[in-house]
ZAFI-789726 format. One record per residue (C-alpha): residue in one letter; y, z, x; residue number from 1. Coordinates in steps of 0.2 Angstrom, whole numbers, plus 5000, padded with zeros to 4 digits. Layout:
BEGIN
REC   residuo      y      z      x   num
REC         A      Y      Z      X   NUM
...
//
This chain:
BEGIN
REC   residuo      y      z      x   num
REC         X   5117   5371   5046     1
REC         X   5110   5361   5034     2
REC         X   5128   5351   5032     3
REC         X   5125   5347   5049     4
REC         X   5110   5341   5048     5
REC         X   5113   5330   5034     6
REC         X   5127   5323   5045     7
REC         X   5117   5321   5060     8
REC         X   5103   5312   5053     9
REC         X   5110   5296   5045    10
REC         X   5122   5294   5060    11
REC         X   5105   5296   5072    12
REC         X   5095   5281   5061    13
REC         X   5112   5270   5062    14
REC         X   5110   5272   5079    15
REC         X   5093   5268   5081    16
REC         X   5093   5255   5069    17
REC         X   5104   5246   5080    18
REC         X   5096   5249   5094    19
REC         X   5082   5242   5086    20
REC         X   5090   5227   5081    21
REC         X   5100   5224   5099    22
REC         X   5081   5225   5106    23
REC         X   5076   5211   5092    24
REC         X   5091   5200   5097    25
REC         X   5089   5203   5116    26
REC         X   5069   5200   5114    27
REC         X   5073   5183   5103    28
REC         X   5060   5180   5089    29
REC         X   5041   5176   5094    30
REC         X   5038   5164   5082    31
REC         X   5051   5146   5080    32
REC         X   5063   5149   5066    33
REC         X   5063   5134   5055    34
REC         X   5072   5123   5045    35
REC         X   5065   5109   5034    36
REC         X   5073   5094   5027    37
REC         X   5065   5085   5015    38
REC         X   5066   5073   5002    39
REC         X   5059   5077   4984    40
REC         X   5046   5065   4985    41
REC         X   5041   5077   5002    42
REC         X   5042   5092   4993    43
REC         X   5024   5096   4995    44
REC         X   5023   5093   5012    45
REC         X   5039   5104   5017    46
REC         X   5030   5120   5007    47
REC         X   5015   5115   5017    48
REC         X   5024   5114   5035    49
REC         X   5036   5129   5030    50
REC         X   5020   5140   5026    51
REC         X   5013   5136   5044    52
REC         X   5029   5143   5051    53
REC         X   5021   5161   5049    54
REC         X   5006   5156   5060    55
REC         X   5002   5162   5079    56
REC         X   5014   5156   5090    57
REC         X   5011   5167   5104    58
REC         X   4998   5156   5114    59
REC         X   5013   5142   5114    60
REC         X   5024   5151   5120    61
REC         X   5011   5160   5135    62
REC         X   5009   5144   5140    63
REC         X   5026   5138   5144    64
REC         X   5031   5152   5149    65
REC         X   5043   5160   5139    66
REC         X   5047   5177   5131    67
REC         X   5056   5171   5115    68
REC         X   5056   5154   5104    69
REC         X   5074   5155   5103    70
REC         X   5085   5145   5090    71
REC         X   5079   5139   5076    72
REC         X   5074   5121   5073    73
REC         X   5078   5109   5064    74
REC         X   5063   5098   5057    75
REC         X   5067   5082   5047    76
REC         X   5050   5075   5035    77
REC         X   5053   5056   5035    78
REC         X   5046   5044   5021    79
REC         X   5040   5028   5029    80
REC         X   5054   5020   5018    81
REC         X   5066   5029   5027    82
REC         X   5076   5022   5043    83
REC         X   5069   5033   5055    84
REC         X   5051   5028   5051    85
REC         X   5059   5010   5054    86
REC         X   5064   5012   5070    87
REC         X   5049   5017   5078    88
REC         X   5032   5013   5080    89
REC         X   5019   5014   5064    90
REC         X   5005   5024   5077    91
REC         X   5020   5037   5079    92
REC         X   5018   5053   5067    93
REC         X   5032   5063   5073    94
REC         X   5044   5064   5088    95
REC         X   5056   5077   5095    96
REC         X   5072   5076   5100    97
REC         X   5074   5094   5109    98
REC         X   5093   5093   5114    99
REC         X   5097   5093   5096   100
REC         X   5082   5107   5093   101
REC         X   5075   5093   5080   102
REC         X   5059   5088   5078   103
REC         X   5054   5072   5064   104
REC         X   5039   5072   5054   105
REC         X   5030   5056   5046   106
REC         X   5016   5065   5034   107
REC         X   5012   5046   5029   108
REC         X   5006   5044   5045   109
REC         X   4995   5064   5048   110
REC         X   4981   5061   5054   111
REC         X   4986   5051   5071   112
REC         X   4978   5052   5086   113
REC         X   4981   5066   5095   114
REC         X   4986   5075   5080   115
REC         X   4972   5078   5068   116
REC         X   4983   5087   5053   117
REC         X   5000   5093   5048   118
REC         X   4998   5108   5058   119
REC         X   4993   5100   5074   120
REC         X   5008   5086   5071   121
REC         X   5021   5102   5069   122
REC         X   5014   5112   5084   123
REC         X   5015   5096   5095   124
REC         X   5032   5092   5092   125
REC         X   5035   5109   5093   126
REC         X   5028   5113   5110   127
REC         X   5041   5101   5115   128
REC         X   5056   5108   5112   129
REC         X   5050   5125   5120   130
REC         X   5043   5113   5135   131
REC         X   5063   5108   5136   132
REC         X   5069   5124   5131   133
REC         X   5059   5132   5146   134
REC         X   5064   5118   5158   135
REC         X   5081   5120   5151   136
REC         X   5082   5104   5148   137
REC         X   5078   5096   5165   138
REC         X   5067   5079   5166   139
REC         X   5048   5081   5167   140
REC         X   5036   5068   5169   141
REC         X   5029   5061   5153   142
REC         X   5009   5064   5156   143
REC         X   5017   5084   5160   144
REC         X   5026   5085   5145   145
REC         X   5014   5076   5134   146
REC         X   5000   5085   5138   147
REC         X   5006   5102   5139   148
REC         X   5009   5099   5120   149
REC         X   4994   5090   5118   150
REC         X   4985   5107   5123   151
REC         X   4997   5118   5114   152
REC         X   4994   5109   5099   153
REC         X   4973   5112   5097   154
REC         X   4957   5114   5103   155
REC         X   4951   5102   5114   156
REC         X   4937   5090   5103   157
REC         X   4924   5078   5106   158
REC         X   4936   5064   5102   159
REC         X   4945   5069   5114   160
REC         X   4932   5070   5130   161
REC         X   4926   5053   5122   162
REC         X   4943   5044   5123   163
REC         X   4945   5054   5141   164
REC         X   4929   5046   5147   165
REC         X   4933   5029   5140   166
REC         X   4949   5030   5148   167
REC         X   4943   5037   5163   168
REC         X   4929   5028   5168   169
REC         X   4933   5010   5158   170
REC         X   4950   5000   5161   171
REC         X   4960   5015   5159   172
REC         X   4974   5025   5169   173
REC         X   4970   5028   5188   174
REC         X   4984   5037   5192   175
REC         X   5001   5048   5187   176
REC         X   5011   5034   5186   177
REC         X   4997   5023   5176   178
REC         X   4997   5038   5164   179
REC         X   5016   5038   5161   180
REC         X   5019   5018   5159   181
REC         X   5002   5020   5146   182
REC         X   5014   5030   5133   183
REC         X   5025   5014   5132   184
REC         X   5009   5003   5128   185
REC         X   5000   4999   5110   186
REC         X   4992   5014   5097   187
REC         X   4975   5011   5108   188
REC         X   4986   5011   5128   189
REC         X   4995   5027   5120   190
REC         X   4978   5035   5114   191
REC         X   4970   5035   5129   192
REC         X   4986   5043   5139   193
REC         X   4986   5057   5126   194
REC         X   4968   5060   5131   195
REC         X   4972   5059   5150   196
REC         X   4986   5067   5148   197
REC         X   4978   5082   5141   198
REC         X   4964   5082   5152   199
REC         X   4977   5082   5165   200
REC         X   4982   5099   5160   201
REC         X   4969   5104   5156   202
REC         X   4962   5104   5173   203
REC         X   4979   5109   5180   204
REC         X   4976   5127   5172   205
REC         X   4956   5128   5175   206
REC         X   4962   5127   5197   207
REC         X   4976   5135   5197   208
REC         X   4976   5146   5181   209
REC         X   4983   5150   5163   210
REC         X   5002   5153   5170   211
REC         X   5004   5136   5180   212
REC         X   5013   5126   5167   213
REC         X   5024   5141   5165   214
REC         X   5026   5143   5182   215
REC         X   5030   5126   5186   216
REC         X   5042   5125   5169   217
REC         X   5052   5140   5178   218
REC         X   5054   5131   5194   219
REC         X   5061   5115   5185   220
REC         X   5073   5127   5174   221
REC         X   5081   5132   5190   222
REC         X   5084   5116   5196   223
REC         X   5070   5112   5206   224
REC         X   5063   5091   5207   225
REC         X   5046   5091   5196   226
REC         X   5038   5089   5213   227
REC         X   5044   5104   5221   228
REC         X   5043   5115   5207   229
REC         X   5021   5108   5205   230
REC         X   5019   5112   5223   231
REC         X   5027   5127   5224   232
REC         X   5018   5135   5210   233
REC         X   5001   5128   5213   234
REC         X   5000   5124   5234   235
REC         X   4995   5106   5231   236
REC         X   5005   5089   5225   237
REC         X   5002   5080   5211   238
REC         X   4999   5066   5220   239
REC         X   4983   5076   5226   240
REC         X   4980   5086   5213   241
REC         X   4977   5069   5203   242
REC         X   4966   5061   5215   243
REC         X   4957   5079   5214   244
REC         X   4956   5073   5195   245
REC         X   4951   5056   5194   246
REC         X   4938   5057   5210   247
REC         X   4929   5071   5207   248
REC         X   4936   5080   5187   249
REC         X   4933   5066   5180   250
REC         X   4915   5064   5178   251
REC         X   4913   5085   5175   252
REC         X   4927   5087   5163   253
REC         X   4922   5071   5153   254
REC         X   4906   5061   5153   255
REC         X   4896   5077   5157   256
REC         X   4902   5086   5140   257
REC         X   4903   5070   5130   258
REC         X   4886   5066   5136   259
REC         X   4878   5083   5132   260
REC         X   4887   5086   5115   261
REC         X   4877   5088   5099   262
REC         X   4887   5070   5093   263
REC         X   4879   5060   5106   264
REC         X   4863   5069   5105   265
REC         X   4863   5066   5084   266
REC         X   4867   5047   5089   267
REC         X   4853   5044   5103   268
REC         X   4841   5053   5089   269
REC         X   4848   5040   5076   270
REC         X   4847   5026   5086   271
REC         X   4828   5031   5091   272
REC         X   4825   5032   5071   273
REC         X   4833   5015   5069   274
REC         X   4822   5006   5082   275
REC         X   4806   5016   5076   276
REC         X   4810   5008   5058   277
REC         X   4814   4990   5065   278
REC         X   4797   4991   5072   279
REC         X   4786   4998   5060   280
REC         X   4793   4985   5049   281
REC         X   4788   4971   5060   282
REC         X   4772   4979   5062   283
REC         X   4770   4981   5042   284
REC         X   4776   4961   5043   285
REC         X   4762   4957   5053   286
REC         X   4749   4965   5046   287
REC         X   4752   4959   5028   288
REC         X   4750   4941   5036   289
REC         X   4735   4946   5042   290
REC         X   4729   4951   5027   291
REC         X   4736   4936   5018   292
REC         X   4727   4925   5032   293
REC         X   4710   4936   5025   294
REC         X   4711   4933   5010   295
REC         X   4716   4913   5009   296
REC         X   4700   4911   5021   297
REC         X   4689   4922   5010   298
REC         X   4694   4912   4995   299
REC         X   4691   4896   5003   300
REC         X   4674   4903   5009   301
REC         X   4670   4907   4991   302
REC         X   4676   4892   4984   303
REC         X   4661   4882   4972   304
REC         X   4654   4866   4979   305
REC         X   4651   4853   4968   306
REC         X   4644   4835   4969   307
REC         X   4658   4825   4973   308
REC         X   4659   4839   4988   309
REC         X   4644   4833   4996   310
REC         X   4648   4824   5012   311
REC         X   4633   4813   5011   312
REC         X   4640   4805   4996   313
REC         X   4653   4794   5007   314
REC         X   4638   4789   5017   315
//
């Protein structure tokens, strides 16, 4: 009996180790496996970026829509000597190329709008390959894509209502298409698309909740246009979910918050104490002339007078 036993047992726990680790291959890791290559002179910056692999992944990959990160990734940190910082613009901290699950990292270039640090940079580009990887690898429109990372990547800011207002309310994008051509434009074009683009999304999930990227993402992976698989998943088109934005969300989502944040607020109270000083300075100007103007009369007034001041001498 207790030969049995003995027997039984470690044939039982192969078999649920196995088990075990089928469920973990079937499952598919929750957090990106991945793979840094870096030169020594980036040595610091790869520990850094390999230490923020163990973070929370989950809310990324929530959003998108899938179960698993999948295969690991491959991300490159570039030296702004090397020839892939050449070959791109000096605004652009990092870039993905999800086809070949890479993603490129400049840390000379951290912070960058919209990316604040390393972390943010990494979990942008990131959020890019699992965008693709939910897709499976089907076109999506840039303010979608670019967004949807944008969000995955942080916390939405002041910085980022104020460039949303600016953009939204000044010369900026007035449409989905306005947004998408904006990425192709200077540091300050591209700025203000990140923050559209963002807001975009943002709005997208506060109408028709925290699943719609994922939703629309499974669509595309099927096959479905971009177009077909937003209206299917949310009931509207874009073309009229973005006039929802930029008539109405706009205001609400941007100037309201930016114009009843603790920043502005510190600024109007700054800007107050400045104009009080400027005044009480022209007041002190003012009265110190007066005083002079006292005090030169009262010395005239006590002045001695002598003969040769009489005025009836030049009679």
């Amino acid at each position: 009996m207790t030969q049995g036993r003995s027997l039984i047992v470690p044939v039982a726990g192969s078999v649920i180790a196995l088990c075990l680790a089928f469920a973990g291959v079937a499952s598919g890791e929750s957090s990106p496996t991945i793979r840094i290559e870096a030169p020594p002179e980036l040595k610091g910056q790869a520990a850094a970026v390999r230490a923020l692999e163990r973070g929370d992944w989950d809310p990324l990959l929530d959003l998108v829509g899938l179960d698993s990160a999948g295969a690991p990734i491959r991300v490159v940190l570039a030296p702004e000597s090397s020839p892939l910082a050449t070959r791109v613009a000096s605004w652009v901290s990092g870039y993905a190329v999800p086809a070949l699950d890479t993603v490129v990292l400049f840390p000379g270039r951290v912070p960058s709008y919209p990316d604040r640090n390393m972390e943010s940079l990494l979990r942008h580009e990131i959020a890019h390959v699992m965008i693709s990887r939910a897709a499976r690898g089907n076109p999506l429109p840039r303010w979608f894509d670019e967004g949807t990372a944008t969000v995955a990547a942080r916390e939405w800011g002041i910085e980022d209502g104020a460039r949303a207002a600016l953009a939204t309310i000044g010369p900026g994008p007035r449409s989905l298409h306005d947004v998408d051509a904006a990425f192709s434009g200077d540091s300050s074009t591209a700025s203000r698309a990140y923050a559209i683009s963002a807001a975009l999304v943002r709005y997208l999930l506060r109408r028709h909740g925290d699943t719609a990227v994922g939703r629309i993402l499974a669509r595309v992976g099927k096959g479905a246009g971009f177009g077909d698989a937003f209206e299917a998943a949310t009931g509207e088109s874009s073309g009229n979910f973005a006039r929802g934005y930029f008539r109405r969300e706009a205001l609400w989502t941007a100037w309201v918050p930016f114009l009843t944040s603790s920043t502005v607020l510190w600024m109007a109270i700054t800007l107050l104490a400045l104009v009080a000083i400027r005044r009480r300075k022209e007041r002190d100007a003012a009265l110190r002339e007066t005083w002079a103007e006292e005090e030169r009369g009262k010395a005239a007034a006590e002045e001695p007078t002598g003969p040769d001041d009489d005025p009836r001498r030049w009679n």
